[in-house]
MIVO-481430 format. One record per residue: residue in one letter; residue number from 1; x negated, y negated, z negated of N, C-alpha, C in turn. Coordinates in steps of 0.2 Angstrom, whole numbers, plus 5000, padded with zeros to 4 digits. Layout:
MIVO-481430
<site "A" NUM <X Y Z> <X Y Z> <X Y Z>> ...
***
This chain:
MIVO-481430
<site "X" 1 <5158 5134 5024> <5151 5132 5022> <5148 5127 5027>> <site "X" 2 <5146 5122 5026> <5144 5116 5029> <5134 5117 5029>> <site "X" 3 <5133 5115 5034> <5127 5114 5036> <5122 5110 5034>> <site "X" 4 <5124 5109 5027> <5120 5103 5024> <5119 5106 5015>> <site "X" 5 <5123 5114 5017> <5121 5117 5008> <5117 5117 5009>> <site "X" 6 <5114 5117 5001> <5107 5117 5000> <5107 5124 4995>> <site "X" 7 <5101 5129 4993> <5101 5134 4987> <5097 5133 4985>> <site "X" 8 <5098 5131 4980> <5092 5128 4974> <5090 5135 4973>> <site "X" 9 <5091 5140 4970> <5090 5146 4969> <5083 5146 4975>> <site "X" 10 <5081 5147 4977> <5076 5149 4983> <5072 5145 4981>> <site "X" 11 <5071 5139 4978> <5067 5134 4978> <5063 5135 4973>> <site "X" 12 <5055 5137 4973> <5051 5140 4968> <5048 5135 4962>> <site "X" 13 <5048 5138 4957> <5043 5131 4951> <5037 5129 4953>> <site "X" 14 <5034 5132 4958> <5029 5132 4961> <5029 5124 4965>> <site "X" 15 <5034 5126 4970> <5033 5121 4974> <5037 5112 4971>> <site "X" 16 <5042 5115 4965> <5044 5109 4961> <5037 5107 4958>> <site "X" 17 <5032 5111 4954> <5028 5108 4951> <5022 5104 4955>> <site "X" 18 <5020 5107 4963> <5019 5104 4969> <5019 5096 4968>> <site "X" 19 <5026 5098 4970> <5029 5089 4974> <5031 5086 4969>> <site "X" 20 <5029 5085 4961> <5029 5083 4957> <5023 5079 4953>> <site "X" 21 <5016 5084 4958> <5010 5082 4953> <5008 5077 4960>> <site "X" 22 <5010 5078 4965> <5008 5073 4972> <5009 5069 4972>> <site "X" 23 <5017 5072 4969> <5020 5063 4970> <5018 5059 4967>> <site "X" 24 <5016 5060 4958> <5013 5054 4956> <5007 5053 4955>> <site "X" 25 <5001 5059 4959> <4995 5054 4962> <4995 5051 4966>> <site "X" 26 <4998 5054 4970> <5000 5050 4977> <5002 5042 4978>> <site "X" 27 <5006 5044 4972> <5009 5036 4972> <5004 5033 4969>> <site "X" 28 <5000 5033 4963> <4994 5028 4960> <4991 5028 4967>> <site "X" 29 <4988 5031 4971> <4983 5030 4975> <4985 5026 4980>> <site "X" 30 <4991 5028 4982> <4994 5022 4988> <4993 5016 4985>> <site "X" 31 <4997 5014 4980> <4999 5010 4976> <4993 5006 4973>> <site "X" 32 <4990 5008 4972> <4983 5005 4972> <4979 5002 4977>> <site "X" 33 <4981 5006 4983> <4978 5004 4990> <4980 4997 4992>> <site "X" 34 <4989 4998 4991> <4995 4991 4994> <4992 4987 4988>> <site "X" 35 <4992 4987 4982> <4989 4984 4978> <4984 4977 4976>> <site "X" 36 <4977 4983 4981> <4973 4978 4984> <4972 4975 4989>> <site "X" 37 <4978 4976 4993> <4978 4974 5001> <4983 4969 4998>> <site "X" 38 <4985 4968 4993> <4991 4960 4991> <4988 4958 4990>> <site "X" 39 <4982 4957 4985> <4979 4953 4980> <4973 4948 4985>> <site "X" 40 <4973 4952 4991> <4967 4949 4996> <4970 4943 5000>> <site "X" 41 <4977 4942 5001> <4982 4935 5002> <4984 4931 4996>> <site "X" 42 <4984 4924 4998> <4986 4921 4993> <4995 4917 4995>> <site "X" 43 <4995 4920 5000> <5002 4916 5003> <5006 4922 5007>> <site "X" 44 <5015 4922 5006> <5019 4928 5008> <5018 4927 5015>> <site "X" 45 <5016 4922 5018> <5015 4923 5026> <5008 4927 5028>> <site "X" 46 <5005 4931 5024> <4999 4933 5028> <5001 4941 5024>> <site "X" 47 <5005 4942 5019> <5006 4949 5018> <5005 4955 5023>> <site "X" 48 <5010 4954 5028> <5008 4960 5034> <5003 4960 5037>> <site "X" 49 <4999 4954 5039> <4993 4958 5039> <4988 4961 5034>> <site "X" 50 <4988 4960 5031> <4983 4963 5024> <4987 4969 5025>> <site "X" 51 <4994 4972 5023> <4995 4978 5022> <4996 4983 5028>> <site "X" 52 <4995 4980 5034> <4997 4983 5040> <4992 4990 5043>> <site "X" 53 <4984 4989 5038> <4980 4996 5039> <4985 5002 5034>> <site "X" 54 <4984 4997 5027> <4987 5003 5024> <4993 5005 5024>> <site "X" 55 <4998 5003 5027> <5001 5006 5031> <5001 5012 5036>> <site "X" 56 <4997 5011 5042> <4994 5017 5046> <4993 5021 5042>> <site "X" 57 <4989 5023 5036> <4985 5027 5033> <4993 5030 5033>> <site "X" 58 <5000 5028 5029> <5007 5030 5025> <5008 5033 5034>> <site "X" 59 <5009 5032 5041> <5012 5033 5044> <5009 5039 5047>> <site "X" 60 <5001 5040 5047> <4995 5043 5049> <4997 5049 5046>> <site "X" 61 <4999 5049 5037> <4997 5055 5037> <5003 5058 5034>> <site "X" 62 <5010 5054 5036> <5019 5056 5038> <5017 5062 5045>> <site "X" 63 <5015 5059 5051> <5015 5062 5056> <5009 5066 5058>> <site "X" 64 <5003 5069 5050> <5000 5076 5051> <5003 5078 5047>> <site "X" 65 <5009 5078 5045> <5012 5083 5040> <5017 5088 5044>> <site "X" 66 <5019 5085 5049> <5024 5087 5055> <5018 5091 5058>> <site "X" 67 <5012 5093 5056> <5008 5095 5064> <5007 5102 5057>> <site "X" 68 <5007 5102 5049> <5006 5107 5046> <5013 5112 5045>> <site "X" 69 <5021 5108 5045> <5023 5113 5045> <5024 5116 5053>> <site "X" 70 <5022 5114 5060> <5019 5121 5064> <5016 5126 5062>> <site "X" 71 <5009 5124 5059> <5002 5127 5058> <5001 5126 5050>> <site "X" 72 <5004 5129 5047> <5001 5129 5038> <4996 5133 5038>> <site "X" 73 <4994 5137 5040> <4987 5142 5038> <4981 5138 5043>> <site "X" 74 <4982 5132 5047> <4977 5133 5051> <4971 5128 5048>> <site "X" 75 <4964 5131 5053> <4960 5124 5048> <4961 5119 5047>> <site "X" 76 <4964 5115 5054> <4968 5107 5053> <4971 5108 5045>> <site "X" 77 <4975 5112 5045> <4982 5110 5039> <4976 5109 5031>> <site "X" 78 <4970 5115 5031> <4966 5117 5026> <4961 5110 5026>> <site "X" 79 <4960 5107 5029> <4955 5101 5028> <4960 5095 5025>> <site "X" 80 <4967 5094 5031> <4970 5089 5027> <4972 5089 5022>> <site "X" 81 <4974 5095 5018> <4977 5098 5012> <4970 5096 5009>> <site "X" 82 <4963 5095 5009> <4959 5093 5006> <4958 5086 5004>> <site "X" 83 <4957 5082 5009> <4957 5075 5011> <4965 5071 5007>> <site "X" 84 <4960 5067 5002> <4966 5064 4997> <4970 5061 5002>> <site "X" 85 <4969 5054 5007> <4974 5051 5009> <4979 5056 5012>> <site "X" 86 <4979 5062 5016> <4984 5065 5018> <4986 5070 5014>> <site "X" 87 <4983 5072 5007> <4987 5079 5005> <4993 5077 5002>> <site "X" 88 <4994 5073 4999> <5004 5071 4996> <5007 5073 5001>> <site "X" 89 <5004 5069 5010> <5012 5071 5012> <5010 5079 5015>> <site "X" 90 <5005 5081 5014> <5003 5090 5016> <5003 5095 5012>> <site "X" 91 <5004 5094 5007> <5002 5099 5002> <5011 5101 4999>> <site "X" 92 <5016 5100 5001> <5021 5103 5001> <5024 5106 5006>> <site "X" 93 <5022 5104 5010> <5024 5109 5018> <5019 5117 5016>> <site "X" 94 <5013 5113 5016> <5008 5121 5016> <5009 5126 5009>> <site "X" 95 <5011 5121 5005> <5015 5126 4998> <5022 5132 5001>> <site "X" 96 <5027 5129 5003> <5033 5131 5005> <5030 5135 5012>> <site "X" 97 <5028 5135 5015> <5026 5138 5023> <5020 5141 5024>> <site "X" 98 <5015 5140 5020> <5009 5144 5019> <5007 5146 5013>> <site "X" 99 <5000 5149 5015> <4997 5151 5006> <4990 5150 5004>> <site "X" 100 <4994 5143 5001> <4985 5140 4999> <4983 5144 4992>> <site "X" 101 <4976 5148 4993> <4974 5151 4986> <4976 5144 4980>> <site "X" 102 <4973 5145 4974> <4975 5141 4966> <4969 5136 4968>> <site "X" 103 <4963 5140 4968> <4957 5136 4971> <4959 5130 4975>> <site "X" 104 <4961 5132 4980> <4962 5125 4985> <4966 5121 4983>> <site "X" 105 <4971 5123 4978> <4978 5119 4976> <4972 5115 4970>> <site "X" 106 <4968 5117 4968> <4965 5114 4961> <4960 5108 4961>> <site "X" 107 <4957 5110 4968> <4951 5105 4971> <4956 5100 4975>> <site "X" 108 <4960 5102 4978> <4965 5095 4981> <4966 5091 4977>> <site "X" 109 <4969 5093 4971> <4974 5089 4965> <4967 5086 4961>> <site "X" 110 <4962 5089 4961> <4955 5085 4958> <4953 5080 4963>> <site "X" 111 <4952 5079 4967> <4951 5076 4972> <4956 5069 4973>> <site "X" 112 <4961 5071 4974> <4966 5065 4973> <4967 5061 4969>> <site "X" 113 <4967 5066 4963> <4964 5060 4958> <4959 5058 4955>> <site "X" 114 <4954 5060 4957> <4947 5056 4956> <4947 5049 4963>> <site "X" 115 <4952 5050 4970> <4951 5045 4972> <4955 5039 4970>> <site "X" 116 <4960 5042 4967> <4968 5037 4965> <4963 5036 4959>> <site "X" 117 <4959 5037 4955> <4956 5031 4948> <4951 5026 4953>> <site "X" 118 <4949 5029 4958> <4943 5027 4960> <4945 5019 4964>> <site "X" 119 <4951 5023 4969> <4956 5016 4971> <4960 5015 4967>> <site "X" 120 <4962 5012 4959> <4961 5010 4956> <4958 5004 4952>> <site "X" 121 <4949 5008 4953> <4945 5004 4950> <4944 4998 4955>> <site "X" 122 <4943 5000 4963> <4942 4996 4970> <4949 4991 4968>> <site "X" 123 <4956 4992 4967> <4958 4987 4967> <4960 4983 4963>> <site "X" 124 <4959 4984 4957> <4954 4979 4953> <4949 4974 4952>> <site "X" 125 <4946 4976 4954> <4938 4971 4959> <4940 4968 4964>> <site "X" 126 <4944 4972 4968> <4947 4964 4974> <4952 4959 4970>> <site "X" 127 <4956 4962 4964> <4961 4959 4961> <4957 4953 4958>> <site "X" 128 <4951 4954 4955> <4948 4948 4952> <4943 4945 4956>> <site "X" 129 <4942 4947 4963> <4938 4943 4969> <4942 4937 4971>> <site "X" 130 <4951 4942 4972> <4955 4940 4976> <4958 4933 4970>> <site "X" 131 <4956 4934 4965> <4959 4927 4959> <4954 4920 4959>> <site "X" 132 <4947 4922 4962> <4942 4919 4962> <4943 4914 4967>> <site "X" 133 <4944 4917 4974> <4946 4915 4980> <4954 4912 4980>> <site "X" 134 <4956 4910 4975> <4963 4908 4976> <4963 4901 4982>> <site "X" 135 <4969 4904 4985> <4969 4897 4991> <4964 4896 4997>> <site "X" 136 <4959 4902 5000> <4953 4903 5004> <4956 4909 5006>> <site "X" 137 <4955 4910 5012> <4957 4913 5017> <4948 4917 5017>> <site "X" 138 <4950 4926 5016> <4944 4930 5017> <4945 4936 5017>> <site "X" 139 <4941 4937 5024> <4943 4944 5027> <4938 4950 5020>> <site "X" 140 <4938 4956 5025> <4935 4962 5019> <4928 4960 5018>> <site "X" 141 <4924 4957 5025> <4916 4957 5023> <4914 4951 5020>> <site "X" 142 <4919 4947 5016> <4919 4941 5012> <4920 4945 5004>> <site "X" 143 <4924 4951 5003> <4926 4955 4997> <4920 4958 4997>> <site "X" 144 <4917 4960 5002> <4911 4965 5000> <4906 4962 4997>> <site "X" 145 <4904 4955 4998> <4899 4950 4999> <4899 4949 4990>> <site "X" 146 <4907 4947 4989> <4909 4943 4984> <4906 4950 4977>> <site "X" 147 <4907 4954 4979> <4906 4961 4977> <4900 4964 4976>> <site "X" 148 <4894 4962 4976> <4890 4960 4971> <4886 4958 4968>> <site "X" 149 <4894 4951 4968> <4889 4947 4960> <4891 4949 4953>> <site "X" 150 <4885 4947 4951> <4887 4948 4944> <4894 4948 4939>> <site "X" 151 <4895 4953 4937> <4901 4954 4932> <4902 4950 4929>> <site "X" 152 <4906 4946 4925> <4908 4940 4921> <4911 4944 4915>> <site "X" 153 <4907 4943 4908> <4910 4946 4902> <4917 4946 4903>> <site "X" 154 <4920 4950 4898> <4926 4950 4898> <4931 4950 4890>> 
***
């Protein structure tokens, strides 16, 4: 027997159906995020920096995921299990190692995805900021500015 069996058997529906509804909010939300952090460059040499926050957020909350499976029951673990940008990478550690009541599991998974439509929406509005500006070099408080004018039919 080698060190690297795995036993599916032990592995609960629970925690497949977990790391299956994370993964694909999780994914629109980041994806949305990277999404609008591309459309705010108009040239491949300035791409890392536009995605270099959102990336921290991906590394940010890789390494408070390492702090829940120490502590799955602790308040840290229960706050960032609430807090969409880190519960994808926390909410399967605290599934398999802790017991988050159905409530907590229910308002996370709402929560995530009301902010992945919401970033989303936000990336969209930089996306058609970001086409306005083509060839202009403009940091976020130039987005925000550009981001109360009025809508243009559609």
């Amino acid at each position: 027997m080698s060190a690297f069996d795995i036993d599916l058997a032990a592995v609960s529906f629970k925690a497949i159906w977990v790391f299956l509804v994370y993964f694909i909010l999780g994914y629109f939300l980041f994806g949305a995020i990277f999404a609008a952090s591309g459309s705010m460059v108009s040239r491949q040499e300035e791409v890392s920096q536009a995605v270099g926050p959102a990336m921290i957020l991906v590394i940010v909350g890789l390494m408070l995921s390492y702090f829940v499976m120490a502590l799955p029951n602790s308040v840290a673990a229960k706050v960032m299990f609430l807090v969409p940008l880190t519960s994808p990478y926390v909410a399967l550690p605290r599934v398999l190692l802790g017991d988050p009541s159905l409530g907590e599991l229910l308002i996370s998974i709402v929560l995530l995805a009301v902010s992945g439509v919401l970033a989303m929406m936000l990336a969209a509005r930089v996306y058609r900021t970001g086409v306005l500006m083509y060839g202009q070099k403009a940091g976020f408080l130039e987005f925000m500015r550009l981001r109360k004018r009025p809508q243009v039919a559609r």
